[in-house]
C-alpha atoms as one frame of an Amber mdcrd trajectory, in Angstrom:
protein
  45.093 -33.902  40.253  43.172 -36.123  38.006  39.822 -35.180  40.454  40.359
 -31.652  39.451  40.482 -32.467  35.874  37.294 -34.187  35.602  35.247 -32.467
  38.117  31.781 -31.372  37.392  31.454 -27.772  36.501  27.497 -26.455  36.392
  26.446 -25.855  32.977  26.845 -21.932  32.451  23.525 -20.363  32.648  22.518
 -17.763  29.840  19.994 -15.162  31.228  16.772 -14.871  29.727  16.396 -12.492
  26.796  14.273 -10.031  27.785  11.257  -9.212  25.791  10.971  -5.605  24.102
   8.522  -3.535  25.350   5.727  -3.575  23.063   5.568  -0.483  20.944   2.188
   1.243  19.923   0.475   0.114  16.757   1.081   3.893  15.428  -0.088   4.250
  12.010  -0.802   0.298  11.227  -4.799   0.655  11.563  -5.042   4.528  11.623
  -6.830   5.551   8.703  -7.755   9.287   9.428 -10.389  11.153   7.321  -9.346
  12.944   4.309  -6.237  10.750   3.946  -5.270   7.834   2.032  -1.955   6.123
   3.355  -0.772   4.192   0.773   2.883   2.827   2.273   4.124   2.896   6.146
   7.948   2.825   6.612   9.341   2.088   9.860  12.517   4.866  11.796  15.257
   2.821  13.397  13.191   3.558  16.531   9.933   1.898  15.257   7.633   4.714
  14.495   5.952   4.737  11.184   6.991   7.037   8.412   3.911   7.486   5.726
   3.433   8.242   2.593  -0.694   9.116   1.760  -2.335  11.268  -0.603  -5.500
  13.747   0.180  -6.146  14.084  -3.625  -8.899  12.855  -5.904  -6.943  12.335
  -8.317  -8.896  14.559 -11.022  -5.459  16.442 -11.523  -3.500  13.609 -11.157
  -1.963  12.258  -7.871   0.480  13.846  -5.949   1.619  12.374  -2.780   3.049
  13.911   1.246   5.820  12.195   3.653   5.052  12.539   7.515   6.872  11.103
  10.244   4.807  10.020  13.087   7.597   9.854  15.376   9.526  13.468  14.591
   7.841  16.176  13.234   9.228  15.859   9.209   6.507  16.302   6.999   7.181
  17.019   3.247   4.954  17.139   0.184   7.706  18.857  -2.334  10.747  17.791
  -3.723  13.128  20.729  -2.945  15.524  19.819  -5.655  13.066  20.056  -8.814
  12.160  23.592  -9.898   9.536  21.821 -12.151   6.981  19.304 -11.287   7.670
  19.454  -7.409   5.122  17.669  -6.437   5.883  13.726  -4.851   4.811  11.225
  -7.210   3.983   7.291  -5.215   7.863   6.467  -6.281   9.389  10.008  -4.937
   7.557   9.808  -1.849   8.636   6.506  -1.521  12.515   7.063  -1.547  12.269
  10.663   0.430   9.936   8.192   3.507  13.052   5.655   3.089  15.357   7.796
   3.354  13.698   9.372   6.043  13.283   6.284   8.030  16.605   5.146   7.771
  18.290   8.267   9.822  15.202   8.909  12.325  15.559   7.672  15.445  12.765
   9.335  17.195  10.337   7.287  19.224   6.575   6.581  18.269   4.696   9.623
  19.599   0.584   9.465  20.128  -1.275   9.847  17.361  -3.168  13.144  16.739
  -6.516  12.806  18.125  -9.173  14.168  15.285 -10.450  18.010  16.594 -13.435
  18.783  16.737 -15.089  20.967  14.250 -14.484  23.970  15.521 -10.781  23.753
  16.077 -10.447  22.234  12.659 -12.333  25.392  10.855 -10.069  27.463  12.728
  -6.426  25.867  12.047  -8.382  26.017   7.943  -9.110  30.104   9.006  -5.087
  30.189  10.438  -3.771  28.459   7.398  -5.467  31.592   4.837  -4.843  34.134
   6.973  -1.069  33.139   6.738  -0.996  32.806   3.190  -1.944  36.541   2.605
   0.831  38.016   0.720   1.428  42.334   0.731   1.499  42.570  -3.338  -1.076
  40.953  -4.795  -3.608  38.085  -4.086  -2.330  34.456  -3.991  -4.357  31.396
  -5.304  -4.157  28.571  -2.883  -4.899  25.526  -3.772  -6.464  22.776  -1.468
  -3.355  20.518  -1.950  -1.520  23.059  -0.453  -2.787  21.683   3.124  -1.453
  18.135   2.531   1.040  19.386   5.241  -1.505  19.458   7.780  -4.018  17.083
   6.752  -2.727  14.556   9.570  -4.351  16.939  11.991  -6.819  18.275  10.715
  -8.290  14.957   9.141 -11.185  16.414   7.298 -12.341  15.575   3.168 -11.843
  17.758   0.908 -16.004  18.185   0.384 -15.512  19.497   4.218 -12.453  21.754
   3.792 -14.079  23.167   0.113 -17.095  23.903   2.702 -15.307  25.439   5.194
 -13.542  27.709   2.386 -16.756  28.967   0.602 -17.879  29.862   3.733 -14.710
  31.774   5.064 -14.965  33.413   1.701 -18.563  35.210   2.546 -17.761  35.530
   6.563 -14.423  37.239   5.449 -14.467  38.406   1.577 -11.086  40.766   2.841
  -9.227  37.361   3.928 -10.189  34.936   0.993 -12.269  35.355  -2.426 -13.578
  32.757  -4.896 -13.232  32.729  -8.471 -15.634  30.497 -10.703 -14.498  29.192
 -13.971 -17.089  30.614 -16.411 -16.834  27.286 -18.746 -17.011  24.519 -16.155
 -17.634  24.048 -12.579 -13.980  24.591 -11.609 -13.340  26.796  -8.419 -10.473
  28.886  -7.372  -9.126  30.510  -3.917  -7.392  33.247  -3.677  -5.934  34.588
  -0.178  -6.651  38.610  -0.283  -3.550  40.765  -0.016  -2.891  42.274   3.229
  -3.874  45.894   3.482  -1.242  48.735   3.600  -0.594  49.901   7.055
């Protein structure tokens, strides 16, 4: 009895921790064109959540949420009805609280089009804003959505406008301020059937 009390028992072996995969460096050292990411915010699955800003601030600076792991993107504040636009600190706390119920996985990031496929999303995007009563202004803010993929400066897009505006003067016009150099865009009204 007293050999089975003090008989040598092998020390338990833990097994080794294994290593998590490696995830992609998504969004750390991206810095597409056009875009300024000011703040990265990590999902519960390790993608990055950013907040940038495509403006030059000559209007003040408004700020856009994307999620590079799900497809939420959000430049507005749905609950304002004035002043919708994300300041730094709005677009802070909608990316947090983003990040804290995604659970999607880090997805590739968007390779930058060519030129070509970029003029043509620009082309898609005034087409669709082409209302039935009246012509809209659009503003070039109003692409913060989709400046992730299209990754182009503003000097570019305002390019690509003027000239959609004398290719297609029944899709998009230009109005010129007559006291300063200030530019507008309007998207034509669709014509009656």
């Amino acid at each position: 009895m007293a050999l089975t009390l003090f008989a040598r028992r092998p020390a338990p072996v833990e097994p080794p921790v294994p290593e998590p995969a490696p995830w992609p460096e998504i969004g750390e050292t991206w810095k597409p064109e056009g875009v300024n990411i000011v703040q990265r915010y990590y999902n519960q699955a390790h993608a990055v959540v950013l907040v940038y800003t495509a403006d030059d601030g000559k209007t003040g600076t408004y700020y856009a949420v994307a999620c590079l792991g799900c497809h939420y993107a959000s430049a507005q504040d749905g609950k304002r009805t004035y002043n919708t636009r994300y300041s730094l600190a709005d677009a802070a706390k909608a990316a947090n609280e983003h990040a804290t119920t995604c659970r999607a996985l880090p997805r590739d990031l968007p390779a930058r089009p060519d030129d070509d496929t970029a003029r043509e999303q620009l082309h898609a995007w005034a087409r669709g804003a082409r209302r039935r009563k009246e012509d809209l202004q659009v503003w070039i803010c109003d692409l913060d959505l989709i400046r992730l993929t299209l990754q182009r400066t503003n000097d570019w897009i305002v390019g690509v406008l003027q000239q959609l505006a004398i290719d297609q003067p029944d899709v998009l016009r230009i109005e010129r301020s007559q006291y300063s150099d200030y530019v507008s865009y309007y998207a034509r009204c669709l014509p009656e059937d």
